[in-house]
Every structure is written in C-alpha cells, then in structure tokens.
C-alpha positions in Angstrom: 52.9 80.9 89.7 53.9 80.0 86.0 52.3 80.6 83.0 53.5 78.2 81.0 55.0 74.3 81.9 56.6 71.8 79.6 55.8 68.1 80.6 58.5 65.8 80.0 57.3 62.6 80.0 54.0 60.9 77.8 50.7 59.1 78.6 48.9 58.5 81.6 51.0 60.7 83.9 51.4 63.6 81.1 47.9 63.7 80.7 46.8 64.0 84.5 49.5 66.5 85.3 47.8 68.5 81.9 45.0 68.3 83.6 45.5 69.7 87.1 47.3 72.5 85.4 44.5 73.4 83.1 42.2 73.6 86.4 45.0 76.3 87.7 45.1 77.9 84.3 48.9 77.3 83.4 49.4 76.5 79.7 50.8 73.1 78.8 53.3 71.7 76.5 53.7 68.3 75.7 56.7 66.6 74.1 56.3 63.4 71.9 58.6 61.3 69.9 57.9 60.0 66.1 55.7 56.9 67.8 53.7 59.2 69.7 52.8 61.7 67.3 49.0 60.9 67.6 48.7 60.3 71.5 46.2 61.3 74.0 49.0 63.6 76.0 50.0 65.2 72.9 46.2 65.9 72.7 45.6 67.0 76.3 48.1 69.6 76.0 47.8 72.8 74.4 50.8 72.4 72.1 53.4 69.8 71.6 56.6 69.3 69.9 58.5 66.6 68.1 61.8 65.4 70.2 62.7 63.0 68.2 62.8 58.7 67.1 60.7 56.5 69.0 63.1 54.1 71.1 63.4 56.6 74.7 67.0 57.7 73.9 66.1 59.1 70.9 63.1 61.4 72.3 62.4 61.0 76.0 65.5 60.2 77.8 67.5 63.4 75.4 68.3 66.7 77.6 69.3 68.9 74.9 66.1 67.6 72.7 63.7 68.5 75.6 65.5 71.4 76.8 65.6 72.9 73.4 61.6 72.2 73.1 61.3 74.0 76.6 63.3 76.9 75.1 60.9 77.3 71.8 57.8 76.7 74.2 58.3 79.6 76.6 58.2 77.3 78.9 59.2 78.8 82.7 59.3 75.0 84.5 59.8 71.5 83.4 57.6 68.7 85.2 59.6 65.6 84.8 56.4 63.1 85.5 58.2 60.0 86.3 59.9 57.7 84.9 62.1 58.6 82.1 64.6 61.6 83.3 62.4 62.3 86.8 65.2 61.2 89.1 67.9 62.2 86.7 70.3 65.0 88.3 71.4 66.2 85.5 68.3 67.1 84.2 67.6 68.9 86.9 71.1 70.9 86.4 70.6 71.1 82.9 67.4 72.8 83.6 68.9 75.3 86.1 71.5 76.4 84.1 69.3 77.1 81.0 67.1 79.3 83.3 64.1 76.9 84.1 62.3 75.4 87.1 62.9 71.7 87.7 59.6 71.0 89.0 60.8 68.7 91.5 63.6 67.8 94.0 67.0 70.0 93.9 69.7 67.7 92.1 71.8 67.3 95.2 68.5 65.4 97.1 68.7 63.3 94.0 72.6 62.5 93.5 71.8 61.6 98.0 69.0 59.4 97.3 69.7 57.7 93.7 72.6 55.5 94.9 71.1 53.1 97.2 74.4 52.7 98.8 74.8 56.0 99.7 71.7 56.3 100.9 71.3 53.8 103.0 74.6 55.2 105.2 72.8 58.6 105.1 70.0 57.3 106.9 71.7 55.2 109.2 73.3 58.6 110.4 69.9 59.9 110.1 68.6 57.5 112.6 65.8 55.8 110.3 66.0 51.5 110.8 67.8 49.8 108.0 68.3 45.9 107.0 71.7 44.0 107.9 73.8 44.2 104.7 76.5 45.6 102.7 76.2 49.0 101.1 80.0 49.3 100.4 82.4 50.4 97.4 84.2 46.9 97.3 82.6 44.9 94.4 85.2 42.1 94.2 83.0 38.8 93.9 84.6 37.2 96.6 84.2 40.2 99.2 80.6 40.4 98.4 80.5 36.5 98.4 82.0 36.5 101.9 79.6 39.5 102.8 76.3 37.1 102.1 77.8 34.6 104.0 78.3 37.3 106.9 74.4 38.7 106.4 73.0 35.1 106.3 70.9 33.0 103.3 69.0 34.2 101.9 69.9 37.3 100.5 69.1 40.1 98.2 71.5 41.4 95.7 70.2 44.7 94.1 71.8 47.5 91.4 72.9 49.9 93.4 71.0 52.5 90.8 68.3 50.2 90.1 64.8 50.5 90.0 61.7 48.2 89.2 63.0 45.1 90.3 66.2 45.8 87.2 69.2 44.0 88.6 67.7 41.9 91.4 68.2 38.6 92.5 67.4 36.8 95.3 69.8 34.2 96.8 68.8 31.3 98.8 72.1 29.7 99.4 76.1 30.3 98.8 75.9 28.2 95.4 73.7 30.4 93.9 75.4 33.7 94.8 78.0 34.1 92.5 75.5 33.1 89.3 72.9 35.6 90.2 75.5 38.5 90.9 76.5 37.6 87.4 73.5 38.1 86.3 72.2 41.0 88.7 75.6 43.2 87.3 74.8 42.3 83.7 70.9 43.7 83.9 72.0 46.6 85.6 74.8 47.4 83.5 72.0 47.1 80.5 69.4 49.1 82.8 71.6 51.9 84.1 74.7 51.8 82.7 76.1 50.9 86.5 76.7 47.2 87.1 77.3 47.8 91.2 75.2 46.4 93.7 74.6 45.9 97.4 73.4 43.1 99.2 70.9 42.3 102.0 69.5 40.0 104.3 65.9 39.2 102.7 63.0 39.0 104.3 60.9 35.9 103.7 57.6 37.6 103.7 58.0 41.3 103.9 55.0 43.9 103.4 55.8 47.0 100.8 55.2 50.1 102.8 55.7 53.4 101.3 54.9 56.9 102.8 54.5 60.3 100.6 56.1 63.0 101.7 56.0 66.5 100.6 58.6 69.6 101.7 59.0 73.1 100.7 61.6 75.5 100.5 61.0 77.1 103.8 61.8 74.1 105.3 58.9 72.5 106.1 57.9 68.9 105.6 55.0 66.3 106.5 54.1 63.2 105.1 50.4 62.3 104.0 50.7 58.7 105.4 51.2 55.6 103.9 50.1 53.1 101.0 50.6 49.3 101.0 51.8 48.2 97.5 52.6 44.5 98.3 50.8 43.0 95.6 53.5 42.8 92.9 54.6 40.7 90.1 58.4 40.3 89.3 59.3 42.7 92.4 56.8 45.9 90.5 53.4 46.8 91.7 49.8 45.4 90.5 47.9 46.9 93.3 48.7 49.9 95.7 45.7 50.7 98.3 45.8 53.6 101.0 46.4 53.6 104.3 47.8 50.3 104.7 45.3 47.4 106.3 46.1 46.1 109.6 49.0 49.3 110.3 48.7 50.4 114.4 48.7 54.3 114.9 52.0 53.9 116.5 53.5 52.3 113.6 51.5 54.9 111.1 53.0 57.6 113.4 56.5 55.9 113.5 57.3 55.4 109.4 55.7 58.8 108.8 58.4 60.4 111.2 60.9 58.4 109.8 60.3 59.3 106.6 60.1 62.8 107.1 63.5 62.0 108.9 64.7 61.3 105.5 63.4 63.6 103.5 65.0 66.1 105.7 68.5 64.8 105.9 68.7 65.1 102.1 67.2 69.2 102.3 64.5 67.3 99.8 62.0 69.3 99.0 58.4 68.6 96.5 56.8 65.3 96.2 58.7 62.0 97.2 58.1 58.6 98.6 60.2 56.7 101.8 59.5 52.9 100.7 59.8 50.2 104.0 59.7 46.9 104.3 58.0 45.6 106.9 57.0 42.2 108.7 56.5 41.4 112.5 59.8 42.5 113.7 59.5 46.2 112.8 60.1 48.4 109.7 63.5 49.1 107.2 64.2 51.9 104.8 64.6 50.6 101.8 65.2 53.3 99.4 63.5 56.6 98.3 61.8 58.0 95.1 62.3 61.3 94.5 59.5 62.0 92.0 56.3 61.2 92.5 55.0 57.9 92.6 52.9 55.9 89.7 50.6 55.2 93.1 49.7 58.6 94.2 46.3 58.7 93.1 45.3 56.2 96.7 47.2 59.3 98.2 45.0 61.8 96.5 42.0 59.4 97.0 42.1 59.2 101.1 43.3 63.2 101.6 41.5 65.1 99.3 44.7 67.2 98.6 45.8 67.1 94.3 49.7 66.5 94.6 50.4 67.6 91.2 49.1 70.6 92.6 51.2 70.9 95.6 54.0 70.5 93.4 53.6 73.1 91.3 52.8 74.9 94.7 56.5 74.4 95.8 58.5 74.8 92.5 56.7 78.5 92.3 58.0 79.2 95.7 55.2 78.7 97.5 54.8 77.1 101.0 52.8 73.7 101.7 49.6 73.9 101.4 48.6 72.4 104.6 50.5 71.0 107.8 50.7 68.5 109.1 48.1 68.4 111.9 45.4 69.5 108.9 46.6 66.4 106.4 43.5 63.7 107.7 42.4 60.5 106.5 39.0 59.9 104.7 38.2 56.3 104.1 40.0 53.6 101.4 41.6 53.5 98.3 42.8 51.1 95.7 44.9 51.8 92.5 45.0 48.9 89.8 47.0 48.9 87.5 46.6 47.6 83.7 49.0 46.2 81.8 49.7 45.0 78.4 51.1 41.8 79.2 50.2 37.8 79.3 50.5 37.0 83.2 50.7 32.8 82.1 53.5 32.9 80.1 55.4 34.9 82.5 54.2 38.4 82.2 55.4 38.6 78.6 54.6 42.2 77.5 52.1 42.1 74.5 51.8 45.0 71.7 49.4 45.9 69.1 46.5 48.1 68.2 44.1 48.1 71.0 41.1 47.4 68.7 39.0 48.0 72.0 39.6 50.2 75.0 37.2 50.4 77.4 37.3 51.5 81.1 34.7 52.4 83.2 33.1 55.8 83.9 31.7 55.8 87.4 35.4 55.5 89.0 39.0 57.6 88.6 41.1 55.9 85.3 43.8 57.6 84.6 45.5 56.7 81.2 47.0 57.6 78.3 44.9 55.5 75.6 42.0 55.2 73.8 40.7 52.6 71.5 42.4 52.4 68.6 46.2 53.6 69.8 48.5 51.3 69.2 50.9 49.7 72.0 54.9 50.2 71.7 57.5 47.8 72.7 59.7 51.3 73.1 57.3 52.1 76.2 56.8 50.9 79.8 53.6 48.2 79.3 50.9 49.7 81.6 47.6 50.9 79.9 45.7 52.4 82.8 45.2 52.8 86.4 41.8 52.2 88.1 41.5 54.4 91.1 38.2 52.9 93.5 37.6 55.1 96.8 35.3 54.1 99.3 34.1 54.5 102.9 36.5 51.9 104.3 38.2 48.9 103.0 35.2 46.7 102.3 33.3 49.2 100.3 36.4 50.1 98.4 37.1 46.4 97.7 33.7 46.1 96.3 34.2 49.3 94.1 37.6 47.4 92.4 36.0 44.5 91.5 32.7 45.9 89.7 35.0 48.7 88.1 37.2 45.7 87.2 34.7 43.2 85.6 33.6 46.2 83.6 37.3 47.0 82.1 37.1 45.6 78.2 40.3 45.5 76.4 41.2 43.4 73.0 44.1 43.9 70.7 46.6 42.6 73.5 46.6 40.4 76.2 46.2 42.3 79.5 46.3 41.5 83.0 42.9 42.4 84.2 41.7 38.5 84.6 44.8 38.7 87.2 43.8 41.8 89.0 40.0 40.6 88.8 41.3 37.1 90.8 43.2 39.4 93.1 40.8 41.5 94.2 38.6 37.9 95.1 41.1 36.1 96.9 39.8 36.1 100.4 43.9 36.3 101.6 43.5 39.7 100.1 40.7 40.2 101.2 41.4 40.2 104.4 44.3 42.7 103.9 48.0 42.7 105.1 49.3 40.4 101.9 53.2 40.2 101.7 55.2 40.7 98.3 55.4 36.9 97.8 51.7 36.7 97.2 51.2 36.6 93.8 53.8 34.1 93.5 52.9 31.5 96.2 49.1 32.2 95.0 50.2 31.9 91.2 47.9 28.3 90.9 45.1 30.6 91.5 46.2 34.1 90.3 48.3 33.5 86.6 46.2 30.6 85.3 45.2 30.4 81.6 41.9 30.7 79.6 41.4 26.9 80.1 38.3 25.9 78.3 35.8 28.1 77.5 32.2 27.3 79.0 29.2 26.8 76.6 27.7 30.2 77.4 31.3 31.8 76.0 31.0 29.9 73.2 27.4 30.2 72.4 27.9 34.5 73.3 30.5 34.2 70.2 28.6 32.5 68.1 25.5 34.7 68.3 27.6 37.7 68.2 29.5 36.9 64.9 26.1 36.0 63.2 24.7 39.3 64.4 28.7 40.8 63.0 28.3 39.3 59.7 24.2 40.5 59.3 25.3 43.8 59.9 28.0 43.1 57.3 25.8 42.3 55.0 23.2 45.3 55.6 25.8 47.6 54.9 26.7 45.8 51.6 23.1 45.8 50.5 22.9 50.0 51.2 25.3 49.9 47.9 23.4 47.9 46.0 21.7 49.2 43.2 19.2 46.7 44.2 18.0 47.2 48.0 15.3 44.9 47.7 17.1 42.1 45.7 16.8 38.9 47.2 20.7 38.0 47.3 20.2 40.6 50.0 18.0 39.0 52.8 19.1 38.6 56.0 16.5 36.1 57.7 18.3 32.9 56.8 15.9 31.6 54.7 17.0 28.6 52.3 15.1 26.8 49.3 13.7 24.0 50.4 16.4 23.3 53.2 16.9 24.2 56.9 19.8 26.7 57.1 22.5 25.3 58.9 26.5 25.8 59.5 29.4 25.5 62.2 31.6 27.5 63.8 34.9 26.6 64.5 36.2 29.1 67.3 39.8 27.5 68.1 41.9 27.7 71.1 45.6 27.0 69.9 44.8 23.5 67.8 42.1 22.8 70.0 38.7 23.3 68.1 35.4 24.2 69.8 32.8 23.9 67.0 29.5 25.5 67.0 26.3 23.9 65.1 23.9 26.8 64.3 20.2 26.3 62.7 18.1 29.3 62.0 14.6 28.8 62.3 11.7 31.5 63.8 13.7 34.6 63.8 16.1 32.2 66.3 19.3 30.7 66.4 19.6 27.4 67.6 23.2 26.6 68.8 24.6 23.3 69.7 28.1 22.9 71.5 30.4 20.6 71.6 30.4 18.0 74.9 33.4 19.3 76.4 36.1 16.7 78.4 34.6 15.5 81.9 31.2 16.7 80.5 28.3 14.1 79.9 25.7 13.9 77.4 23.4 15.4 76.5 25.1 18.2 74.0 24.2 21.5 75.3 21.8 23.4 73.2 20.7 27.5 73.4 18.4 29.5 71.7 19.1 33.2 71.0 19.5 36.4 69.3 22.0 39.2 69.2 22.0 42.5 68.3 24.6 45.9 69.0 23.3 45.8 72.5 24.5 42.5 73.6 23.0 39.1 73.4 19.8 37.2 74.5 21.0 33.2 75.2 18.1 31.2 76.6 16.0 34.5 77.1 18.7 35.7 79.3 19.9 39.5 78.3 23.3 40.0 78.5 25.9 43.2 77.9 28.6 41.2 75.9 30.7 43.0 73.5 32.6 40.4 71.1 36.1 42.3 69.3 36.8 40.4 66.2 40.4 41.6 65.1 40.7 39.5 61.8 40.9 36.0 62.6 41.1 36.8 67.1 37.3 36.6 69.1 37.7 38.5 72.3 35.0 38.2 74.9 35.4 39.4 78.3 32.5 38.0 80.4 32.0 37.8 84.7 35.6 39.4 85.1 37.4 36.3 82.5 38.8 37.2 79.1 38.5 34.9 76.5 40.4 34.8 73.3 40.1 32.2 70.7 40.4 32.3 66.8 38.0 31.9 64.1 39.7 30.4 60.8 39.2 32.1 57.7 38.3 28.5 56.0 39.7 29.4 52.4 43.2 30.6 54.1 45.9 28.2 53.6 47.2 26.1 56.6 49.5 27.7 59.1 53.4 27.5 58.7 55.0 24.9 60.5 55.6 25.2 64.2 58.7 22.9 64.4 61.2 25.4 66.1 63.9 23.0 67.2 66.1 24.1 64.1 65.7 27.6 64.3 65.6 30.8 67.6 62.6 32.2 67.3 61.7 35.9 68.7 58.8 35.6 71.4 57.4 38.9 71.2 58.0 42.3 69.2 61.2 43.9 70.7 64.7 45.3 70.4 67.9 43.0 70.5 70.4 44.4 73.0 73.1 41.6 72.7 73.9 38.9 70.0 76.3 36.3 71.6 76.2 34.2 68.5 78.0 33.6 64.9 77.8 31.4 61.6 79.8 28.3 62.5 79.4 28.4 67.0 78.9 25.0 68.3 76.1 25.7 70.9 74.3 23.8 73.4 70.5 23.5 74.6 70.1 26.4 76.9 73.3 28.2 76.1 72.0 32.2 75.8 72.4 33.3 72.1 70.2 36.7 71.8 69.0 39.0 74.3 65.6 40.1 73.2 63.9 43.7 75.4 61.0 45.2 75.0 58.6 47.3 77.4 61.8 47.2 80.1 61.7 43.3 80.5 64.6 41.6 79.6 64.5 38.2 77.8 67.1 36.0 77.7 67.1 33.5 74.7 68.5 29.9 74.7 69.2 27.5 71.9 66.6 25.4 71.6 68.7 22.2 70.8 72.3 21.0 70.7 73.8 22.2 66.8 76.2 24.6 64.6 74.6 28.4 63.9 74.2 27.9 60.2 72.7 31.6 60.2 72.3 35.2 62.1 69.4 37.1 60.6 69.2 39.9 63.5 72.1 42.2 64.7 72.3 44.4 68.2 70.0 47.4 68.2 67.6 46.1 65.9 63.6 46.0 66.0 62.5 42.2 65.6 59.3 41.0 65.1 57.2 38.0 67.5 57.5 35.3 65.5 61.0 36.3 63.6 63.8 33.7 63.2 66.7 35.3 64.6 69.2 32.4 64.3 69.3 29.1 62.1 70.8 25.9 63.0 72.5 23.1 61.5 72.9 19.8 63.1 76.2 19.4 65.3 
C-alpha cells in the first residue's frame, strides 16, 4: 500500500478521499491554486502546495504543475478525484512515465471510453444494447442532417467528448437541426476543444440508470448495482438515489452484466460507472465514466463497502475486496446535491461569501465549505452533497426532507427550496421519475420567493431588533460609561410610545413593518398583503440568539443580514429580501436598453462586437462563462456599439457594462 498520495482535484471530493486515506494511514497532499489557498481540502490534508492562478488552466487542469508538486511531495500515486484531469489520458501517461500510480483506469480504457463515438461501436461489438444513431467520422452538416432524418425527430445531437450536458441539443424537427448543430459544435469546441458530435434517436421520457463497477488487475470485475439519477436540471444531476425504484431483478441482473460487459471489453480496471437510459422498451448504453462518480456516496450508502477505499485497493495491486456474490443490498439512499445557483432565473450560478453555511449533523454531507469561504466563478457551482440512508425508500425519503429543511445557507442563492419541493412532489414520491421531470414540473419545482407570509416578515423584524440590541450592548461594553442612559436597551422614550417601521423590500416591492415596544414586547403590525382582507395582521414577540417567540410560539429561526440582504430560511423556503440603509442614496438607474449588462460574475470567452457594428435585438455580442455554464448575451435593442469596455479572457463583474450603445 502507499505511504503517501497526492490528490489532484479540490473541495468536497478532495476532502472525502483525505479522509478515507487518513483511516488507512496513507499521508495526504493536497494541491490548491491562488483562490484556494485557504480551503477546507487544503486543510484536510497533511500538506499542500501552490499550483498555480485561479482560473483551472492555470492550477488544476496543468500536468507539469501537478506532476511537479507530486515529485516535491514524495508522493508514490496520484488520485485524480473527478472532474478536472480524472478522465484525462494523458495524465494518466504523464503519471506513468514520471514513475507514479494513476489511481485510476489505465489510459488506453480511457482513450476507449472518452470518445463517445468510439465507444459506442466497441460496445455494439461487445454485445451491450445501444440507441439507433450515428457514431461516425463524417461531420459534413448535410450527412449528419440526412442521418436525423434517417434516425427519426426528435433527436439528440451530443459532443462526441462531451460531458455534463456541454454540447447538447435536442432536435424536435428537421428545421431546427442545422441551428442546434451550430450551436452544439460551438459549446463543445469551447468545452473540449473538439467540436464533433454524434447523433441519436431521443427518448421522450427516458430514466437515467447508471451501474458502478469496479475491476482489478487480476482480471476480475463486478458491479455494486445501480443508482437512478433522473432528477436533473439542464441534462446534470440534482438527485441520485440507490438502487433504482421500481427496477425488476431481471433487469437489475441484466444492466449489471452489461455493464460489466463493458468494463471488460475496454481491460478497465478501478472504479467506473456504465450510464443507461431506460424506458418501457428496454435499456441503451449510453456512455461510461471512468472515474468515479459525484454520486457514489448512494453506492457506499446501500453496500457498506468505502470505494475510495477499493480504489486505493486496486492501484496498490491488490485484488477486489469482495466478489460479486458477497456485494448485497442494505436498504435506500439519496444523494442531494447543493448548488450555488438561482433555479428561477434559469439556474444562473451565484458567487459570493457564504456568510452562512450550515448543514446538518445527524446525516452524511460531504463538502468542501464552511461558513465564511467564498464561492468562485473559476469552479463547478455545487456546495455540498446530502447523503440520507434509510431502511427502504420511504424512510429514506423522509430522512432527505428533514435533513433538507435543516440546510441554512446565505451569501448566494442556492437550490435547496428546489430540492426541498422535489423531495415533496408525490410523482417523486412514488419513484421511477424520467429526466424531463424537473422541466415539465418546473410551475411547481423552479418558482420564485413570491410574497413573503406575515410570520417571515414579522421572524425578520424581531430578529433585526434583537441584531441591533446586541449591537448596541456591545457598543456600551466600550463605553467609559456602562451605566449611561444613551445606553439602555428597553425602548423606553420620554413621554412617547416608542415606535418605527421596517421596510424589508423584495426588488421595488416594499413590505413595511410597524413596531411598538411596550412590556418587555414587541408589537408588530404588517402590511395587508394583495388578495388579503382586513384586519392588518398584528404579533407579539421577542427574540433572542436562540430564535424567536411570535405569538408565544418558539421558533429556531436564524436571520443572516449581509449588509443591506435578510435571509431567512423557514419550513424548507428561503427568503431573501433587502433592508435599505435609509441615509444611502437612491439606487443607480436600471434603464439597460442602451447598454449590455453582465448577469453574473464571470469570464468572457468571446467578444463578437466593435465601436461602430450596426447590431440587432437578439444578435449575440459577448459570451459570458462562469461555474461551466455558458451564457450567451444579446443586444438588448436595435443600435450602433458606441463602446467595448470588456475584451476575451477577462474577469467581469454582475452588474458590469460590457458594451455601450448609440442609437441606429
């Protein structure tokens, strides 16, 4: 076994394969670049060393940086994670030849596997069941045009190296096609520096089925079944759970054998993952992962085995820890998984400092932050994974949603209120979802705030009075005067009944708050909000570090106040409104029609505009990414760039004017 591994990769997945390790006593060393210099994997490790500028090319996606910091380590072995350079052959030679273990698949399993073209014929020879389509060389539009037309509407063009959803389109009809494989080639060139695709017949509600498979190099394989992960946004997983609901032990039985079928036709060997599609008519390869999976936890969860483990098991030489016969499943699992990103306005990705971070401890949450670390737009968006096991499905549903309602996060926008309405749909619920779910669900699932009850607003209210007491006590501790009374905290006027509002706001919608102080109580009265009648809705209550008391109900609510942001998460909803500073000056103008404004903090990739370009409403002038989304920005309104203020490769800011306009 080694002594001493260097983990290439950073947060959640650094940290848990630090910790598996530790248990096994092998030393760790952790890589970070300039952004990451104070993050929990460079603090789970035993030492760490600098690689290099924040954006991934810089640090993370750099062989010679990493191989050089494995050199200076000691390190005897290299564990990818994933992500990053996991399914990267040439890491995995550039390992070998500098004398250290790849802690995964040998590079030729990888060069098989990471075309999808390629391996799509391999496992037709292989014998494993694929879709109808193309997986040819010829990329001339019209071939591939003629090819859908062959396969039958609708289609799916993907990146032939792609990954994540990056360079995929789906086609409904001929007119579309050759706009989307315009499109599909130009992400993919961005993505992976390959702009080929294939194309396939796409199935109009297909389930995600995946199956982990291990193998060693004595040639021995088994899989440790399946996981359903067909609860995805923008084709990339929310929610995996293990096994997979409604699955027959005949069609358990067959995808594990294919899979295996795979994995062996490629001489694979360590962790990897055989993902299916699946509806009534049967099952189809769709491609394999040779790393492991973002999901394994569910794996871990319902088979007791620690896969990190195993692979450290087979780089060393070693031979699988069990066989198949002795690989079992115990009961249910369900991985969520939390991202920094704003599901109603189209799963923007959302930075900053997380000025709260709080998971639950009475579940598995496996992450790579704490409160405050700050976000990146250089790194993939998810924040955590929540890992529920239970006795079977039920019980494990139940787990999620309590470990969900008690997830607090502020500083971004997250998708928990998503998960949280996921996890209560009764579709899901039942169990067997396909991929389209979120999306034909999304009047329920990727709703806004909408307007905050009286009991959020009245929560708020108490808890900044009980924010700007404590304030206030800690002003008076400096006072040379403890017991002066410009100190007192008990609301007391002369001769007049304290009183004030606050104005929590909601974009320019305003929600005041009346507030009178009398008895040791505050007495709140709200607003009557649209479709409400009267009378005005009045509480009593107090509030102290504990939570609040509203109507002599106790309550665990934490309020974040983040300069002028209130965040309040509260029965599994987040609610985020803003409290003016009264004596700040009013906001800028909003009017955007003269001007391209950046969304959200990112990196420009492409600038297709200059000083003195006619331009048209929708026309794409900047291509904005940040957190591996894509964003695509149109002029706003017919007119003449009058101005360029951002150039390709540069960091903008949400809110930046990128290009100026003149009337045309």
């Amino acid at each position: 076994m080694f002594h001493t591994i260097l983990i290439a990769n950073r947060g959640e997945i650094a940290v848990r394969i630090a910790r598996t390790a530790r248990r096994m006593g092998i030393e760790t060393v952790a890589v970070f670049s300039d952004a990451d210099a104070h993050a929990m994997h460079v603090q789970a490790a035993d030492r760490a060393y600098p690689i290099g500028a924040a954006p991934p090319r810089d640090s993370y996606l750099s062989i010679p940086r990493i191989i050089e910091a494995a050199q200076k380590s000691g390190a005897q072995a290299i564990h990818p994670g994933y992500g990053f350079l996991s399914e990267n052959p040439a890491f995995a030679d550039a390992c070998t030849e500098a004398g250290i273990v790849f802690i995964g698949p040998p590079a030729s399993a990888m060069r098989a596997m990471g075309s999808k073209s390629a391996a799509k014929t391999l496992m037709e020879t292989s014998g494993v069941p694929l879709l109808p389509g193309y997986h040819g060389d010829n990329q001339d539009p019209s071939f591939l045009a003629a090819q859908a037309e062959k396969i039958g509407f609708p289609v799916v063009i993907k990146a032939v190296s792609g990954g994540g959803g990056r360079g995929m389109r789906v086609v409904e009809n001929s007119g579309d096609f050759a706009s989307a494989l315009q499109s599909a080639r130009q992400e993919a060139a961005s993505a992976f520096g390959d702009d080929r695709v294939l194309i396939e017949r796409y199935l109009q509600r297909p389930r995600h089925i995946e199956v982990q498979i291990f193998a060693d190099t004595n040639g021995n394989a088994v899989h440790l079944f399946e996981r359903d992960c067909s609860a995805q946004r923008r084709h990339q997983k929310v929610i995996e759970e293990a096994p997979a609901p409604g699955l027959s032990a005949e069609q358990r039985d067959a995808m594990g054998a294919a899979a295996v079928a795979a994995a062996k036709a490629v001489g694979y060997t360590g962790a990897g993952t055989v993902e299916f599609v699946a509806d009534d008519h049967g099952f189809f390869f769709l491609e394999m992962n040779t790393r492991l999976q973002v999901e394994h936890p569910v794996t871990e969860m319902v088979t007791g085995f620690d896969l990190v483990e195993w692979q450290l098991k087979v780089a060393a030489g070693e031979p699988l820890p069990a066989t198949q016969t002795e690989i079992h499943l115990n009961g249910h699992a369900f991985e969520a998984r939390i991202y920094a990103e704003d599901p109603s306005r189209d799963f923007s990705p959302s930075i900053g400092k997380l000025s709260l971070f709080h998971m639950p401890n009475d579940v598995r949450v496996d992450t790579g932050f704490a409160t405050g670390d700050s976000v990146s737009i250089h790194y993939d968006a998810m924040l955590a994974k929540l890992i529920c096991h239970g006795p079977d499905r039920a019980a494990a549903l139940r787990i999620l949603k309590r470990a969900l309602d008690a997830c607090d996060v502020a500083g971004v926008v997250t998708n928990l209120d998503l998960l949280g309405r996921i996890a209560a749909h009764p579709d899901f619920a039942v169990g067997g979802i396909d991929t389209g779910f979120i999306a034909r669900e999304g009047d329920i699932l990727l709703v806004g705030q909408g307007t905050p009850p009286a009991e959020v607003l009245a929560a708020m209210a108490l808890a900044e009075l009980h924010a700007e007491a404590e304030e206030a006590a800690k002003a008076a501790t400096g006072s040379p005067d403890p017991y002066s009374p410009w100190h007192a905290r008990d609301g007391w006027w002369t001769n007049a009944t304290p009183t004030r509002t606050l104005a929590f706001m909601d974009g320019e919608i305003a929600y005041p708050v009346h507030v009178i102080r009398r008895s040791g109580e505050w007495h709140l009265t709200l607003p009557v909000m649209a479709g409400e009648s009267a009378p005005f809705p009045s509480f009593t209550g107090t509030a102290d570090s504990n939570g609040i008391v509203l109507n002599g109900v106790h309550e665990r609510l934490n309020v974040t106040r983040d300069a002028e942001a209130r965040t309040l998460r509260r029965n599994g909803q987040t609610w985020r409104l803003r409290l003016p500073d009264p004596i700040a000056g009013a906001d800028d103008e909003t009017d955007s029609a003269d001007r391209l404004i950046a969304p959200i903090p990112g990196q420009v990739t492409q600038v297709s505009a200059a000083v003195g370009d006619a331009v048209t409403r929708g026309q794409i002038l900047v291509v904005l990414e940040a957190m591996k989304t894509v964003f695509r920005l149109p002029a706003p309104a017919d007119g003449v760039v009058a101005a360029v203020n951002c150039v390709a490769g540069e960091t903008v800011q949400e809110g930046q004017i990128l290009v100026s306009f003149a009337e045309a």
